[in-house]
C-alpha positions in Angstrom: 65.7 195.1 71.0 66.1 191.6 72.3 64.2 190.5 75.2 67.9 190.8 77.2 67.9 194.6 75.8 70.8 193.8 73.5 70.1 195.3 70.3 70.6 192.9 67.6 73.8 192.3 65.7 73.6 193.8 61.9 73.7 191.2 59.8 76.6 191.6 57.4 76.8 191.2 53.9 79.7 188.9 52.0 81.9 191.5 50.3 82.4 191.4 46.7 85.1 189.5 46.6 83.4 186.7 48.6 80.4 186.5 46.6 82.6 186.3 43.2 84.7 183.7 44.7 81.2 181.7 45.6 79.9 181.8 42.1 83.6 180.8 39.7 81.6 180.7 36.6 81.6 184.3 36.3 85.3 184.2 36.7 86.8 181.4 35.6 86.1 181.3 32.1 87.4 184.9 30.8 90.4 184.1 33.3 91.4 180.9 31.2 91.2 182.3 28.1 92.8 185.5 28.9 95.6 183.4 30.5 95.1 180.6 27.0 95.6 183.6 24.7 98.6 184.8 26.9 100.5 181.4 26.3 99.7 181.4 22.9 100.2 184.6 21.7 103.4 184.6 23.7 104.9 181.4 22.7 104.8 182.5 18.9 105.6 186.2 18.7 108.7 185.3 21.4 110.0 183.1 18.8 111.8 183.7 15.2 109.0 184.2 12.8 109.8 184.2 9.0 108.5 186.6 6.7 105.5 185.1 5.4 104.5 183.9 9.4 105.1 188.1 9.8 102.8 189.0 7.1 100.3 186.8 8.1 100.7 187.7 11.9 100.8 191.7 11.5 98.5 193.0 14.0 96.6 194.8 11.9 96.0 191.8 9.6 94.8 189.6 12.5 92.5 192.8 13.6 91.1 193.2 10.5 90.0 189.6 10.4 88.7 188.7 13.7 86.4 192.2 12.9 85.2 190.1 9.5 84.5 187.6 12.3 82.6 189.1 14.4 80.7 191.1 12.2 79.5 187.5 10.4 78.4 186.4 13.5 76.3 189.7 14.8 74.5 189.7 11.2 73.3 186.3 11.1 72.4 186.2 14.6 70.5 188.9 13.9 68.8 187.8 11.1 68.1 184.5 12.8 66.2 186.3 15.9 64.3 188.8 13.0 63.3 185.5 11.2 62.9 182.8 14.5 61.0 184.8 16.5 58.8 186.1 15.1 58.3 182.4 13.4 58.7 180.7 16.6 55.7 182.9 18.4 53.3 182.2 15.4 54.6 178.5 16.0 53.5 178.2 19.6 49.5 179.0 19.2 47.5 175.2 19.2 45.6 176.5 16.0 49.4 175.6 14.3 50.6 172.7 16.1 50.6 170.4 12.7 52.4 173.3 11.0 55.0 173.7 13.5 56.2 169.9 13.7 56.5 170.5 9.8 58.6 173.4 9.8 60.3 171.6 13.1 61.2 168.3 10.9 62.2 170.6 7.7 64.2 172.6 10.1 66.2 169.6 11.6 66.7 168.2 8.0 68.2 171.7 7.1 70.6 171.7 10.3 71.7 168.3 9.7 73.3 169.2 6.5 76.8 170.0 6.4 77.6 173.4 6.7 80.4 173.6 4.8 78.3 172.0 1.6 75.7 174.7 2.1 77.8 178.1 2.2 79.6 176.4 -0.7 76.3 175.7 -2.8 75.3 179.4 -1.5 78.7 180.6 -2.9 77.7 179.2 -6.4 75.3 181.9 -6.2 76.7 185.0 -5.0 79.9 184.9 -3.8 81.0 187.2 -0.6 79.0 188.3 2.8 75.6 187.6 2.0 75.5 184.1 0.5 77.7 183.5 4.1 75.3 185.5 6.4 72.4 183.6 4.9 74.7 179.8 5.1 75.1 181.0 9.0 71.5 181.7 9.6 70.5 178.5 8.2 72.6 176.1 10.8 71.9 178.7 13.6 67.7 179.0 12.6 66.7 175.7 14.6 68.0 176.4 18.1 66.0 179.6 18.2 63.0 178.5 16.6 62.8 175.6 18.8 63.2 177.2 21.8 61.0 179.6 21.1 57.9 177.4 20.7 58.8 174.9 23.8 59.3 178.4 26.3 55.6 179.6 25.0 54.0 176.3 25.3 55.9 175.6 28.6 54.1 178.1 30.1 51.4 177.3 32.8 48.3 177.0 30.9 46.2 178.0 34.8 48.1 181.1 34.1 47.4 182.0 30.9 43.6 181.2 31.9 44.1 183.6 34.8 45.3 186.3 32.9 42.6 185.9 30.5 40.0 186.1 33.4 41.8 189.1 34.8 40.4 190.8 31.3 43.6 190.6 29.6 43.1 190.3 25.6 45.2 187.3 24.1 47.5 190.1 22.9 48.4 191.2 26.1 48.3 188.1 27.9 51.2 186.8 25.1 53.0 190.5 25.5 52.8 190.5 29.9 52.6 186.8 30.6 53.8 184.4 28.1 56.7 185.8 26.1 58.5 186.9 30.0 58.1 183.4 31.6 59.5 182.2 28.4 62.3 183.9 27.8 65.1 182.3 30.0 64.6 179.6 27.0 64.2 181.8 24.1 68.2 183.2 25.9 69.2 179.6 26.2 68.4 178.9 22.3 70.0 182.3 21.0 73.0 181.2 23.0 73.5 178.2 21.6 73.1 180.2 17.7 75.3 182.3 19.0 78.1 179.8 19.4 77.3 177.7 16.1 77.9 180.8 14.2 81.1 181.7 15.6 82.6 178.3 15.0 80.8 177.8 11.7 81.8 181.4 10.9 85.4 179.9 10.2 84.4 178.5 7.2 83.1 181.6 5.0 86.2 182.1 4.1 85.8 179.4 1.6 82.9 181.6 -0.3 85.2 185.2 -0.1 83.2 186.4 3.1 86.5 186.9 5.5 87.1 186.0 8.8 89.2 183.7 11.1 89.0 181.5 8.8 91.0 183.0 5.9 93.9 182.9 8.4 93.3 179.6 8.9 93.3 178.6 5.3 96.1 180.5 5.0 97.7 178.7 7.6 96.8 175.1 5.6 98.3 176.2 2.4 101.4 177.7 3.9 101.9 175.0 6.4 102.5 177.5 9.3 102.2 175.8 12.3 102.5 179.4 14.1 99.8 181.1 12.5 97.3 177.7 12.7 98.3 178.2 16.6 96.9 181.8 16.3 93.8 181.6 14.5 93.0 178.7 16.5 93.3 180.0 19.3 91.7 183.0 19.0 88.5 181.4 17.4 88.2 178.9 20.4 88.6 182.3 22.6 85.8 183.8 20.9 83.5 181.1 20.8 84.0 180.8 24.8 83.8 184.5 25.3 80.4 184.4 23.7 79.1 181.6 25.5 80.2 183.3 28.6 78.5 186.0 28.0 75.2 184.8 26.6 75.5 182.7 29.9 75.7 185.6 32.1 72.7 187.4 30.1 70.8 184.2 30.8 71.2 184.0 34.1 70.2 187.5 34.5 67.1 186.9 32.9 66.0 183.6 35.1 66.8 185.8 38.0 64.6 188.4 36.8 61.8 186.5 35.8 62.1 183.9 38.2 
């Protein structure tokens, strides 16, 4: 009660609409490509197509393709956070600081090379999905990596010392302390892999691996304005759609552990 006797009014909450309409990146971005692919997809099957622009168009075609896609994408993301992490928490002790500005320098020598040059060198060895997961992993390895070690040696050192006196071992201190006040990074780096592969991923189709990309090429040689439109678009949808999500997952996390 107030001191006047009046009870005090509940506070109410902004409805769900409200609090979406506050916050537009969680909106705005599937609504523009949703509304992109719309335009594009409409614009092209509402006109004449000829045969070969049909063939290359059939639904099932461009299914089965943006499925090769995706599935290069999820296995050398994967294999980058099986290989980075692991890597990256090794990285991060002091005992290895002279080893990980080595394998930092060798790793940033490795991104800068062209990625096209690399899946086709790995091509000369095996051709198909491995030679291109392994291509992918290698331009999406630094991000990770990198992240990895700045988020665990970011960490408040009065913390760690804390935990320690607390009777935590260095195990658990890495396990409860470390590796959760660092992972909003670690998120940030895997998100930024995760886009590099999807665009790069356009380019195994070079080395026999599939994907957007064979519609793409097939686009070139054909000179098919209609299916270049297509494959375009839907690879610039992805790539966006996966940020977006690794965004929302980030944020998730910082508000969890912050």
């Amino acid at each position: 009660m107030t001191p006047t006797g009046r009870a005090d009014a509940p506070v109410q909450r902004p409805s769900r609409r409200r609090r979406l309409l506050a916050q537009p990146d969680l909106w705005v971005t599937p609504l523009l490509v949703a509304a992109g692919l719309v335009v594009a997809f409409g614009t092209v099957y509402a006109g004449s197509l000829d045969s070969i622009e049909r063939r290359a168009l059939d639904p099932a075609n461009v299914l089965g393709q943006l499925s090769q896609h995706l599935v290069l994408t999820l296995y050398s993301t994967l294999l980058v956070l099986v290989v980075a992490l692991p890597l990256g928490l090794v990285l991060s002790r002091s005992r290895f600081a002279v080893v990980a500005r080595a394998v930092t320098v060798i790793g940033g020598f490795a991104q800068s090379l062209p990625a096209f040059g690399v899946l086709i060198l790995l091509g000369f060895w095996r051709f198909g999905l491995l030679s291109a997961v392994l291509g992918l992993t290698l331009a999406a390895f630094l991000p990770v990596l990198r992240n990895t070690v700045v988020g665990l040696r970011a960490v408040d050192g009065g913390l760690v010392e804390a935990a320690r006196g607390m009777g935590m071992s260095a195990r658990q201190c890495l396990r409860l302390v470390e590796i959760p006040l660092a992972v909003p990074v670690i998120v940030a780096g895997v998100r930024v892999a995760l886009v590099l592969n999807v665009g790069t991923a356009t380019l195994a189709s070079y080395i026999g691996a599939g994907g957007l990309g064979a519609l793409i090429q097939q686009a070139l040689l054909l000179n098919r304005l209609t299916v270049l439109a297509v494959a375009g678009s839907l690879v610039a949808a992805l790539a966006l759609l996966v940020d977006w999500l690794a965004g929302l997952v980030e944020r998730a996390v910082a508000a969890r552990t912050g």
